[in-house]
N, C-alpha and C positions, 0 to 999 in steps of 0.2 A: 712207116711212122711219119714219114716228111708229109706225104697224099693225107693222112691224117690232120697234122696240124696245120696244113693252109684250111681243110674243109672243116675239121671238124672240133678244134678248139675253136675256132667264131658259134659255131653253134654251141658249143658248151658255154660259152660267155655271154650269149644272147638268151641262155636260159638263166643264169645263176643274179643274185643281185652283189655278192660280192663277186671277187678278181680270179681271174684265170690268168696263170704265170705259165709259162714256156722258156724252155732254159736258154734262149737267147736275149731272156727279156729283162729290164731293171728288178730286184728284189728275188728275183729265181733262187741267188746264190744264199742270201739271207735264209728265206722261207723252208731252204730244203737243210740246213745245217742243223745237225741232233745234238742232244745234251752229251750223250756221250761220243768222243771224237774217234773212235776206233771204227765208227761205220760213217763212209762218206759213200751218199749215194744219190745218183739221178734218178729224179722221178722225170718221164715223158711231160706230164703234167702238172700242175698243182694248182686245187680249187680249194682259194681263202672263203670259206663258207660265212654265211652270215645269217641263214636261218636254216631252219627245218627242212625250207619246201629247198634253198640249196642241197642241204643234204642229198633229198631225194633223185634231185636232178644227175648230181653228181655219180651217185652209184648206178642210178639208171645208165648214162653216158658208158660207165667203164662197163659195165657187163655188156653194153650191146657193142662194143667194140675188142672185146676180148682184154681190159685191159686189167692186169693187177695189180687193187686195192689197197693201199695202207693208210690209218688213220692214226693222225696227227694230233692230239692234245697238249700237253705238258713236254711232250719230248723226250720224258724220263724213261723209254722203254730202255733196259742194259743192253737187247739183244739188236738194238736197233731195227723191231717191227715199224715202228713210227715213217719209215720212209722205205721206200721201193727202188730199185732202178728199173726203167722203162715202164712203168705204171702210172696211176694216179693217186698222188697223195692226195688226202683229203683232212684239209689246214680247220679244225676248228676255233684256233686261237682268237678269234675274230668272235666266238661267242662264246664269251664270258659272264655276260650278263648274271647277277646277284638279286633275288624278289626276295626280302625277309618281312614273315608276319610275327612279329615278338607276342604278338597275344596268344595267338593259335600256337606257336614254337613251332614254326616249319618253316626251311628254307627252298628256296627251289634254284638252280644252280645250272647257268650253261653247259654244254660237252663240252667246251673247251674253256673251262675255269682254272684257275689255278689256286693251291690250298693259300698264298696269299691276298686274292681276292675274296677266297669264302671267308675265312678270317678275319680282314677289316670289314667287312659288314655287319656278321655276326659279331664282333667282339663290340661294335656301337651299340649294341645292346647287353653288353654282359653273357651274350649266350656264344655255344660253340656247335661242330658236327667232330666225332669223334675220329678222327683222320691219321694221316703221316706226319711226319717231323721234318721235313723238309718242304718250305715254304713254295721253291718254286716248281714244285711238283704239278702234275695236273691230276684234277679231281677223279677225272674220267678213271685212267689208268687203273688209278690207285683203287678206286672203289669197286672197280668190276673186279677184282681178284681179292677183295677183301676189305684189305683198308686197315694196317695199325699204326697205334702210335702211342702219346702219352696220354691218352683220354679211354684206352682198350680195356685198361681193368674198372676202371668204376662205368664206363657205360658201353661197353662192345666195341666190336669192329664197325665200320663204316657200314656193311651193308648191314647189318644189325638194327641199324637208324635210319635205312630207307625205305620211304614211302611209294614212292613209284618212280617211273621212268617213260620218257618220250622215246622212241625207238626207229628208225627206220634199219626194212631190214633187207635182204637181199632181192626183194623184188622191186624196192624203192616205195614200200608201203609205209606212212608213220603208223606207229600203234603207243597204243599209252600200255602199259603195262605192270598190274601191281596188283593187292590180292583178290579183290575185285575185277579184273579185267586179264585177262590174258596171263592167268595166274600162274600155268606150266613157264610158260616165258621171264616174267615176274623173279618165279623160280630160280633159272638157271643164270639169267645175269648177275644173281647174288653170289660170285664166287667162279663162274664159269668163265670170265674176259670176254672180251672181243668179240666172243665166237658167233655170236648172234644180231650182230645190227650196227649199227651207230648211234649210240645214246646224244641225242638235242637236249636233254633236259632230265635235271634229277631233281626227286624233290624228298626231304629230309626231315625228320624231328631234330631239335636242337635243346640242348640243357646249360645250366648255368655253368658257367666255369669264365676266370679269372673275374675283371679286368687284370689281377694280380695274381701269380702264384709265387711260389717258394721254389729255388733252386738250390740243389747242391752238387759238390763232386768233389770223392773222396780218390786221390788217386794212392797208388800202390805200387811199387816196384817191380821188376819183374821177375827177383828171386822173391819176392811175396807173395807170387803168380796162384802156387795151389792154395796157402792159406786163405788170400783174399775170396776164390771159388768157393771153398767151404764154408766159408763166413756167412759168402750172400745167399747158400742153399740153404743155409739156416735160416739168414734173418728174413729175408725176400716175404715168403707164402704167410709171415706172421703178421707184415705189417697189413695197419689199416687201410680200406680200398681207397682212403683222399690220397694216399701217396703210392707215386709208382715208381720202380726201378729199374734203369736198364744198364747191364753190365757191357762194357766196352774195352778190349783189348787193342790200344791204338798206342800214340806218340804225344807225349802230352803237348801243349800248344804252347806257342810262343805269346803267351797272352798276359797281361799286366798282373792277371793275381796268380802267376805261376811263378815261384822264386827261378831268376836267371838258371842257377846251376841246373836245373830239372829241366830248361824248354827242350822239347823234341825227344826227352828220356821215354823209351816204350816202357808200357807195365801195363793196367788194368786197373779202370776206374769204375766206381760204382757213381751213378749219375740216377740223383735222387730229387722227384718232384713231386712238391706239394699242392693238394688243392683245397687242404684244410686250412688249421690254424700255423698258424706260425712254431708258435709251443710245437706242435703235433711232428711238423718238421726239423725243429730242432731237435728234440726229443729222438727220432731215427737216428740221425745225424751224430749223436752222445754214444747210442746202443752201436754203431758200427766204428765209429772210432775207440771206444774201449775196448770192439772186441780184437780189433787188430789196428795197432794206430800207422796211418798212411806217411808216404812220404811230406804230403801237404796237401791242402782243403781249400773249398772255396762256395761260402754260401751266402747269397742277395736274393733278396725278394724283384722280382723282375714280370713286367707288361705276358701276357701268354702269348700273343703276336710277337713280343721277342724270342720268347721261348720256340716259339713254330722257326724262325729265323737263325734260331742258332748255329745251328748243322749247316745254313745256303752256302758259306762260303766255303768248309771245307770239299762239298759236292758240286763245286759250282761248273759252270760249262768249260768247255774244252780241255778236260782232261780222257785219260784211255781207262777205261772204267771194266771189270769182270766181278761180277758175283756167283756164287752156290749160296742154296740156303739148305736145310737140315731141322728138324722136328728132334727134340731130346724128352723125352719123358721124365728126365731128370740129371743133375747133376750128379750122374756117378762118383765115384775115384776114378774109374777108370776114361771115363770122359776130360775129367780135370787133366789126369793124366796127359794124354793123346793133347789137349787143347795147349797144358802149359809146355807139351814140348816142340808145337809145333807154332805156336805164334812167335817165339825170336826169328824164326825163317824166313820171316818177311821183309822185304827190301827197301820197298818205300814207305817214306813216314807217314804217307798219307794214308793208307791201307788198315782196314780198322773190322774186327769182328764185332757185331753188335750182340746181346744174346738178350730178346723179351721174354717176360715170363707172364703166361696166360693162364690169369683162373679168372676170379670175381666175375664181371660180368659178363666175362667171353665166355665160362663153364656155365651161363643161367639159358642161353640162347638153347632154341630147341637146334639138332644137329641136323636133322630132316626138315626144317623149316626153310634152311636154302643150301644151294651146289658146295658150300665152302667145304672144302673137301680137310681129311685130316684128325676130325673128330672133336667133340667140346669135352676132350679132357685135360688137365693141367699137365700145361710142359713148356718147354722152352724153344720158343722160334729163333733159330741160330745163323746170322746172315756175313760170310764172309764175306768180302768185297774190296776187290784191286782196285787202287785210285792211284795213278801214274800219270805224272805230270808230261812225260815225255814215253814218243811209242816204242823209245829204245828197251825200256822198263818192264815193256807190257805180258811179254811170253814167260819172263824167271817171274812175273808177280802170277798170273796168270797160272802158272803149274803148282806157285806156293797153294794157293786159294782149293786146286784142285785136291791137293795132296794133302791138306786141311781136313778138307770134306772125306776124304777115303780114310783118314784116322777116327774120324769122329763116325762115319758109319756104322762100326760095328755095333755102336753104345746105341745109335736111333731105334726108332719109334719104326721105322721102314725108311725106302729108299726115298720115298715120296717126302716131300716140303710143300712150302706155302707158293703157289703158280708166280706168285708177285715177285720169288725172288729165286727164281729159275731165269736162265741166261740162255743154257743150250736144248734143241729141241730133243726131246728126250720121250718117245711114246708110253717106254715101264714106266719110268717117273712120273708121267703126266695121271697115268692110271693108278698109281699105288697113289699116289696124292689126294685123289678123289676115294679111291675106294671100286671095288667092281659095281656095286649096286648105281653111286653117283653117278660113275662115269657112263655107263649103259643107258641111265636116263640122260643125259647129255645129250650123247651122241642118238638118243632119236626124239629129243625135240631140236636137234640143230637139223637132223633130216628132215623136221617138218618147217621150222624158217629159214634154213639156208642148205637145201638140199644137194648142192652145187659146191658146197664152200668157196662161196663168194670171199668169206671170211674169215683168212686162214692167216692171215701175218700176227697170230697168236700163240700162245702156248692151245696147238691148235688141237680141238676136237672132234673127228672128222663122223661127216653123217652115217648114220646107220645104215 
């Protein structure tokens, strides 16, 4: 490696127009440090990219040198794909770039953007891309394996909303890719990650939503734990598609409209937003505290750029982070069961089940129309997730999360989840996830652009 970087990091640097870092150098330590702090790792290299044709260069370098690849966007991978030791990280951060045309309603969006750059562009015009709940996530990530959030029932998942894609892929070829052009490919990044290139450039339909929406959150106890579940199985699939619901098994916050005696009391909140009227929010709001009234409440009309923001702090960087996710078909009894007896077992306050519920517009999408494995029927995407301030914390949060996911299996859909909120690499999983038919078409258009798996620091799909 040393014969390397005298000769061959200068040639990497005399190709690229942004920075090549080497771990002796000023910003090395910054550039390679991940969102979640449970994986510290040296990359041999790291190229801050700043266009395409870097991209190109980049991946060309590490395959004629043997080296392996991870890419960098948002830094949100849990499993810490995003960085390598002795490889080369390949830094998108650096292109961020934002093109919105409000007439047309399409946005086009750097690889390495972040959902609050897409946000304040879009929201200068009142439009949005139907995305994640955490601001500083990166686009990239989040959209190759799917993309949800608060926007998922009235207009899809992310890739539901996209237009195409700039791609370079393991040969250091760019391709544009969308239904028009290189439509197999087109295909499998909707839902399939990584596995196929490094996306330069997405480009997106966009719809009206905020400047303002309607917030609420009703919280609940935690000997309220099964009524509250049954409450939301009812009320959830009745309301109308401007409001959406996601139930959260967490610690309530130490935040000004939480009465003192309640901060940091665990129980389960129903976290309700509106993109209607006001009335229409209130009006839920009425229907679920009559049906079971909470320990205490809290609803403001609030900016959707705050709303994208609210989750940043409690997921913010340098904490030890573990998730499983899980597919429910429904809120059993026996799932409420298993859930209400396994969430006091959690240790740290910051550790939070989230659970979305997917129909409206995610049940309109054709199921064959991209990879997203799973199927467009209604259920409930169920994402545990260890958030440990300290790595003392991390193996007891860590086995809780596990042992979560093993009560709540029996009641799933399959073994298989959403790729996005998979942590460990898991081949059954990866496959029940997709399906046999998906995953077979995968793995032989990843044999046809990346025959080698150049591109494997994924929830990886290996060539046919």
């Amino acid at each position: 490696m040393t014969q390397l970087a005298e000769a061959g990091f200068d040639e990497l640097r005399a190709a690229l127009e942004g920075a090549v870092l080497a771990p002796d150098e000023d910003g090395y330590d910054d550039a390679r440090r991940l969102w979640n702090a449970q994986h510290d790792r040296r990359p041999a290299v790291i190229a801050q990219v700043r266009t395409a044709e870097d991209v190109q260069a980049a991946v060309r370098f590490a395959v004629a040198n043997d080296l392996e690849i991870a890419v960098r966007g948002g830094s949100h991978s849990m499993s810490g794909a995003s960085s390598v030791d002795d490889g080369l990280m390949i830094d998108l951060s650096r292109m961020n770039q934002i093109t919105v045309d409000p007439e047309a309603r399409r946005v086009r969006v750097g690889g390495g953007a972040l959902l609050s750059d897409l946000d304040a562009a879009t929201q200068a015009h009142g439009l949005a891309v139907p995305a994640g709940m955490i601001s500083h996530t990166g686009v990239g990530g989040l959209t190759l394996g799917g993309g949800m959030g608060w926007l998922t029932r009235k207009h899809g998942l992310s890739i539901d909303n996209l237009e195409s894609v700039r791609i370079v892929t393991a040969d250091g070829g760019l391709l544009r890719a969308a239904e028009d052009e290189n439509p197999d490919l087109f295909w499998a990044i909707r839902g399939g990650g990584g596995n196929f290139g490094v996306v330069t450039e997405f480009e997106f339909r966009l719809h009206e939503a905020g400047p303002m929406v309607q917030l609420g959150m009703i919280f609940f106890g935690l000997d309220q734990g099964p009524e509250a579940l049954r409450m939301a199985r009812d009320v959830i699939p009745s309301l109308p598609r401007d409001l959406n619901v996601v139930i959260a098994c967490l610690n309530a916050p130490p935040a000004p409209f939480v009465p003192p005696e309640h901060h940091f009391k665990p129980g389960y909140a129903l976290v309700v937003v509106g993109f209607g009227s006001p009335q229409q929010h209130a009006e839920a709001l009425e229907r679920i505290r009559t049906a079971l009234p909470p320990l205490f409440e809290f609803a403001s009309p609030m900016p959707y750029v705050a709303l994208q923001q609210m989750l940043d702090e409690a997921n913010d960087w340098g904490r030890y982070n573990y998730e499983k996710g899980i597919y429910l078909d429904a809120l059993t009894d026996g799932a409420i069961d298993a859930i209400t007896e396994q969430v006091p077992r959690k240790t740290s306050p910051m550790s939070v089940v989230l659970f979305y519920h997917l129909d409206g517009a995610y049940l309109e999408a054709d199921d064959d129309a991209t990879a997203f494995g799973g199927g467009r029927t209604e259920r409930y995407a169920v994402f545990s997730i260890a958030i440990c301030p300290e790595p003392s914390m991390f193996d007891a949060e860590r086995a809780w999360v596990r042992g979560l996911w093993d009560a709540m299996e029996p009641h799933a859909s399959s073994i298989g989840g959403y790729v996005n909120g998979m942590t460990d690499p898991d081949e059954d999983r990866l496959r029940a996830s997709y399906g046999d038919n998906k995953y077979d078409r995968l793995a032989q258009i990843k044999a046809k652009y990346d025959p080698d798996n150049v591109f494997h620091r994924n929830q990886n799909i290996k060539p046919a």
